[in-house]
N, C-alpha and C positions, 0 to 999 in steps of 0.2 A: 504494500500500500504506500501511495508516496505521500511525502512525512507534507504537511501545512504548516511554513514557519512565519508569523508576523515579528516583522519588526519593527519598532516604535522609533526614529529620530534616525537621518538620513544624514550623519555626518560621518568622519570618516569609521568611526565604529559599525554605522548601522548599517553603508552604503556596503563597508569589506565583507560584513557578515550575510549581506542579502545577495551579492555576488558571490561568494562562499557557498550560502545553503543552493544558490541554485545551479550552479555547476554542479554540484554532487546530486541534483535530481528532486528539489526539494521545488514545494508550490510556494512562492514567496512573496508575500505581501510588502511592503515598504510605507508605512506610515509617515509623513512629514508635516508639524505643521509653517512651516515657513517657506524654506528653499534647498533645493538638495544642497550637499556639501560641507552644512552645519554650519557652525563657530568656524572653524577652521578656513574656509574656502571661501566666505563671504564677510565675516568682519574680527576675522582673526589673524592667524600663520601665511598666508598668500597675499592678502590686502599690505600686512607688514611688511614682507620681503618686496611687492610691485614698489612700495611708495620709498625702499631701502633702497633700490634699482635707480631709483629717479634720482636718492641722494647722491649714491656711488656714480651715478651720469654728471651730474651738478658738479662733484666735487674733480673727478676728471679734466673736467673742461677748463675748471679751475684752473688747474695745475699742469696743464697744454706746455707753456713756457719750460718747465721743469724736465717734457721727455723733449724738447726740442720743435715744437710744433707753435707756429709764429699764428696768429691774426684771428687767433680764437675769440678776440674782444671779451667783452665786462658781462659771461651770462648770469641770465636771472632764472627763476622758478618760476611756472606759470601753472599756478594748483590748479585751476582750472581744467587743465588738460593734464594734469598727472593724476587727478581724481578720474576723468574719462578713461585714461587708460586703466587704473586700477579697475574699474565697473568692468568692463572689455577682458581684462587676462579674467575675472572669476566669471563672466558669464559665458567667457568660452570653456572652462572645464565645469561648469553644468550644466553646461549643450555636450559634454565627452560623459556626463554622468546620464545623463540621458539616455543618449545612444546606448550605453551599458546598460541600462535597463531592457530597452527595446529587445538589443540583441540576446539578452539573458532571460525573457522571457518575465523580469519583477514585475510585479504590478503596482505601481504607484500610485497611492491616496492621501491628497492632499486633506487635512482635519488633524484635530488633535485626538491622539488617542487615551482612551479611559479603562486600563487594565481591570477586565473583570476575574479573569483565570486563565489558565493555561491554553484554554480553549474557546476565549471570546475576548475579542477589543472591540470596544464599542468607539466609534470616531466622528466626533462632532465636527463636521461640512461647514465651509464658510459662509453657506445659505441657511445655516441652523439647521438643516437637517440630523439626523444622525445613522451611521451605517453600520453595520453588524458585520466585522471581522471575523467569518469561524475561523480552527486552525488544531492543531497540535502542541506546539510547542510559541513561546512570545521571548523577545530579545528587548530588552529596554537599553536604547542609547540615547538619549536623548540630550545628553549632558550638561554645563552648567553656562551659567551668565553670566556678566561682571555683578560684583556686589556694593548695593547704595548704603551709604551713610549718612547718620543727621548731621554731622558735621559737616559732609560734603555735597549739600541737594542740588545734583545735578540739574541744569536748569536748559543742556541742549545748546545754551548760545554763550554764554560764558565761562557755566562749570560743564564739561563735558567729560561721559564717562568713555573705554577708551573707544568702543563701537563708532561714538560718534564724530570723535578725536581723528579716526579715517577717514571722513566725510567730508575734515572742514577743508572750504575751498577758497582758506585765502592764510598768509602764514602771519600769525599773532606778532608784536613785534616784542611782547612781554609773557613769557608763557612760565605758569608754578604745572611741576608734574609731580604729585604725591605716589609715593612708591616707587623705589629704587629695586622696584625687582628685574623680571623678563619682559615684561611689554614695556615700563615705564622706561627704562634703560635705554631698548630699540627708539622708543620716541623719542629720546630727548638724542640722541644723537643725529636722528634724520630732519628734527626738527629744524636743530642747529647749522646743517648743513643748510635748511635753509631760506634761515638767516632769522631766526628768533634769539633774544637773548633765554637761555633756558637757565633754569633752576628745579633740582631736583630734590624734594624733603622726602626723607627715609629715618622710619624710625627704631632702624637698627644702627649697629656703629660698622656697618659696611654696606657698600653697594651688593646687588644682586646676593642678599644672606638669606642663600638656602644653603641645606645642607648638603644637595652633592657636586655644590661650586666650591672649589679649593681656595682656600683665601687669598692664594698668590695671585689669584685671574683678577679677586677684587679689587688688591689694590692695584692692577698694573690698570685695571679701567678705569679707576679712579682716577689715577696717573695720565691715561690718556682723555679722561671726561676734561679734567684741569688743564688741559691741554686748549683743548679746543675752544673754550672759554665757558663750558658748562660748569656754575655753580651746584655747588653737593652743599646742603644741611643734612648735616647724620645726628644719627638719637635726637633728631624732634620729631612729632606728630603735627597736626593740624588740629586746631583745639574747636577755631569756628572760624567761617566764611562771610563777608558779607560781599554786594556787588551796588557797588554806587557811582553813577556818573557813567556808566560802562565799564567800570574798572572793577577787578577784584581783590581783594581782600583778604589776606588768608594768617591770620593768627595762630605765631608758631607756638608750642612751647614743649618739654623737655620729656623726652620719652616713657610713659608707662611702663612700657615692654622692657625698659632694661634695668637691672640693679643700681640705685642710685650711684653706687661707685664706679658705675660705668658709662656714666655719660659726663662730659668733659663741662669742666665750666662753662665755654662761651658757649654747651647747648643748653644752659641752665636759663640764661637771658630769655624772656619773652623779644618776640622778632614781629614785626607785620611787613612781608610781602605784598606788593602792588604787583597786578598782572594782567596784560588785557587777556588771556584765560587760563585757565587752570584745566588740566585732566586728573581726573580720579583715575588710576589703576593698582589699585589696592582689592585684592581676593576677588572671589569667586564665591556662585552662589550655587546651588542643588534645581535642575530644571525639573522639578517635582510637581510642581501644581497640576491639577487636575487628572495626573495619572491614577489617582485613585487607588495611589497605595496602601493605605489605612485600612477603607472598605475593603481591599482585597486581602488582606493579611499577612502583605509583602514588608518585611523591617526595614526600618530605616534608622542612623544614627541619630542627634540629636540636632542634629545641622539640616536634616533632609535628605541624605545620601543614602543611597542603597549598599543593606548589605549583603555579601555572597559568600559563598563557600569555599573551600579554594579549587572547586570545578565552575565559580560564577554562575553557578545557582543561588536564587534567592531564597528566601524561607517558605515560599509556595513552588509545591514540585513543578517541575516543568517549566517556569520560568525565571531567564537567566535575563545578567544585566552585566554593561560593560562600559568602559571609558570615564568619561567625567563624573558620570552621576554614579560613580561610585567612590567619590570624594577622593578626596587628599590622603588619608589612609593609604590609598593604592597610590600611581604615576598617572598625573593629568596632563598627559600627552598624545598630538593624535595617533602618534606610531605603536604607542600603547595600548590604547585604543582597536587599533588593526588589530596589533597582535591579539589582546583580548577578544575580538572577533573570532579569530581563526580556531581559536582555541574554544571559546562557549560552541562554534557549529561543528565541529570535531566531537563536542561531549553529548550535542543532540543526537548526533551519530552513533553514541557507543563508547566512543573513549573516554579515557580518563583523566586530562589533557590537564597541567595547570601552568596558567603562565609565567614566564622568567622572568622574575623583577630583579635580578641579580646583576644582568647587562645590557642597559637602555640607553642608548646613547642621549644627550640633550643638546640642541644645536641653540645656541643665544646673537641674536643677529645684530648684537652693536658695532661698533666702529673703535678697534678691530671687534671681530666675532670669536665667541667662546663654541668649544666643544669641550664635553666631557663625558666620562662614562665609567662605571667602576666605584671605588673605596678614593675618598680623598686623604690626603695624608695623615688628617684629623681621623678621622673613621676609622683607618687603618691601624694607626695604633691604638683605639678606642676597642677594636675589638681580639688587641692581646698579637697584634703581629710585630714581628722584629723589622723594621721597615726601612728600605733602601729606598731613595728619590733621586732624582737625576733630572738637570734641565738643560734645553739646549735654546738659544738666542733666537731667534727668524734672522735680526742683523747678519748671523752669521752664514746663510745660505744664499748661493749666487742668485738663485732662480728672486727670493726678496728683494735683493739688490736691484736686480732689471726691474723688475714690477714696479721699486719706491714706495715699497711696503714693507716697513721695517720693523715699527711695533708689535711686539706678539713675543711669545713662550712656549715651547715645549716642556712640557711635567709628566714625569712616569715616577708611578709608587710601585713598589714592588716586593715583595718576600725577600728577605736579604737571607734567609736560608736555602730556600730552592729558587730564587731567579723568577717566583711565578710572577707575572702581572697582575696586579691586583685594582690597579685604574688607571686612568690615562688624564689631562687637563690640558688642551691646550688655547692658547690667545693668538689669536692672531688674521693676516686674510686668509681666506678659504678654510679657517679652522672646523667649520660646521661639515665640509664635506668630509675633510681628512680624519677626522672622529672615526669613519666607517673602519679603518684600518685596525686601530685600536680595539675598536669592540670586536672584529670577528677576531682577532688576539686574546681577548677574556672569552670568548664566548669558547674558544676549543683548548683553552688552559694554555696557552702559549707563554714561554719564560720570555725576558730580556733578551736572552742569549739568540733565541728562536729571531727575534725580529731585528737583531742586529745582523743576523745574520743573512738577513733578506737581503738579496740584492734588490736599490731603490733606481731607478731613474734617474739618469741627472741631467740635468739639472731641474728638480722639482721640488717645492714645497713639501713632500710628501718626504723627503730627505731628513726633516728634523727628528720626526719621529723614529729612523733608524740611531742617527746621531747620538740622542738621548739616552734610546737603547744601549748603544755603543761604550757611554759614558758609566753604565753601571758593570759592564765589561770590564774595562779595563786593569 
């Protein structure tokens, strides 16, 4: 009998899992209620990197003079048409998500879906109607949203949260960005490119302070934010906003989050920031409403997040859940996401599949850009290992040299007992792709020794990472 899989939220978890169940033979529903492609493909990971393209265009042209190239003149930014192309790159891969459907036989219903059980979603039509999903088996992706604060009432035209922070089509000449994490980071770099003055409030005592960025990345961004003439306030918060005259207003003061002994005097001072706007990019919220999880007797944390098993089954048989709206707890990532996919339509199947959270790459697209993946140095000895590090310069590689891309780090942590790889950290250009090396590295247990022994390319980029290898050789 062929198996009826609904899946609820068509972003990159729901779209891999619906293309998944139906190459193996399965009837497969695709629930959306927005746009295919999710968070990710319409005002997340794609829209970021289009409008990073435009910087890295900007900043190029710039620096014409520099590779030898005369009459470039004085270019400007014209948001206007860097917003059009960003609409264009995501509406052309959900005219490719499309086609994947057609071709795969999905059936796409646009409504929100209302989990009754394993074997009915009911899906409210944007004519009010509502339509009766039967099926087998139900896949919740639906994932999360950015999250508002009373501190920070997004108001669309002055305080923008970051969804709509991609939209604006014109560049602030005064911009505060709250949150010094992964989006807030990418924005204030592309921002500056161009040509806002930016300021960035975090209310930890580092930029991008999560735990599997190595603190060496933060401060060489920090290094490089200072650089460019991005202000950083660390250990403040944002206490309250106001917006008068057009302008806003943003009242700093000394961080909650951290132990009094750990925020420095001058973040003790009350500050007020003037800004013509501010973005909020501060967390994430649980895309829960009206899935009807309560009525169904599917668990959820205290945040709203689904919990699962570790086959990503929920607490009602037969249906499983994957990606964002499975909170922080898990990796809110969309390759996470995928994978979790592959893995819940694998378990509809029979197996017993559970996902690796062990080696996930994380690509961070500032200026320069972080990869990383693994144990950071902190972790590594946190969890009792004897720990070898090894770093090797970008300066130091011809392939940077040509490019005039010098900023960045190679970091390997490693078992100083057996040579194993235990993570990898690097800063710098193209660090987001060359990550991939490093993780298939942890992923088959590869030593130091293993990857210095690689022969690399040269002149490539992709060299530091033997290099580094190399250095714990010796």
């Amino acid at each position: 009998m062929t198996l009826r899989i609904t899946v609820i939220g068509a972003g990159p978890g729901g779209y891999t899992a619906a293309f998944d169940a139906a190459k193996r033979g399965a009837e497969v529903t695709l629930v959306e209620s927005r746009w295919l492609g999710g968070t990710c493909l319409n005002c997340g990971c794609i829209p970021t990197k289009t409008l990073k393209s435009s910087a890295e265009a900007l900043e190029t042209v710039r620096r014409a003079a520099e590779f030898g190239i005369a009459g470039a003149g004085d270019p400007v930014v014209d948001m206007p048409a860097v917003i059009a192309r960003k609409r264009k790159v995501s509406e052309t891969l959900r005219g490719g998500l499309e086609k994947s459907c057609a071709k795969l036989g999905v059936r796409v219903v646009m409504g929100r879906g209302q989990v009754m059980n394993a074997g009915l979603v009911k899906v409210s039509m944007p004519d009010g109607s509502v339509q009766d999903i039967e099926g087998d088996r139900v896949i919740i992706a639906t994932g999360s949203s950015v999250l508002n604060l009373p501190s920070l009432p997004v108001d669309g035209t002055h305080i923008l949260s970051s969804d709509e922070a991609l939209e604006l089509d014109h560049v602030p000449a005064r911009l505060v960005i709250v949150g010094g994490g992964v989006v807030g980071t990418e924005l204030a770099f592309i921002f500056r490119t161009f040509g806002s003055e930016v300021t960035i409030v975090e209310g930890q005592n580092r930029l991008l302070p999560i735990p599997s960025v190595d603190e060496e990345m933060s401060k060489l961004l920090l290094r490089e934010a200072k650089k460019k003439g991005i202000k950083v306030e660390l250990a403040r918060t944002v206490n309250s906003t106001r917006v008068e005259d057009g302008r806003v207003f943003a009242e700093l003061g000394p961080s909650p989050f951290l132990a009094p002994e750990l925020v420095p005097a001058s973040a003790k001072k009350p500050v007020t920031l003037e800004a013509d706007c501010l973005f909020m990019t501060i967390g994430r919220a649980a895309n829960s409403d009206g899935l009807g999880l309560a009525e169904a007797g599917i668990a959820t944390d205290k945040r709203g997040y689904i919990t699962v098993d570790d086959h990503l089954e929920t607490s009602v048989p037969g249906v499983y859940a994957i990606g964002d709206i499975l909170g922080p707890t898990r990796i809110m990532l969309a390759h996470m996401a995928s994978a979790e996919a592959h893995a819940a339509v694998a378990n509809i199947f029979g197996a017993q599949e559970k996902p690796d959270y062990a080696v996930v790459p994380s690509g961070i697209f500032s200026s320069p850009e972080i990869g990383d993946v693994g144990l950071t140095e902190a972790q590594a000895r946190a969890q009792g290992f004897d720990v070898s590090t090894s770093t090797f310069q970008f300066r130091e590689l011809g392939k940077a040299q040509a490019m005039g891309e010098l900023p960045g780090v190679f970091k390997l942590v490693a078992d100083r007992n057996c040579g194993k790889l235990l993570g990898a950290h690097l800063a710098g250009a193209h660090a987001t792709d060359l990550i991939a090396e490093c993780a298939l590295a942890l992923h088959m247990g590869a030593t130091v020794s293993d990857i210095a022994r690689t022969i690399h390319a040269h002149p490539t980029l992709a060299e530091g990472v033997m290099e580094a290898a190399a250095g714990m050789t010796e």
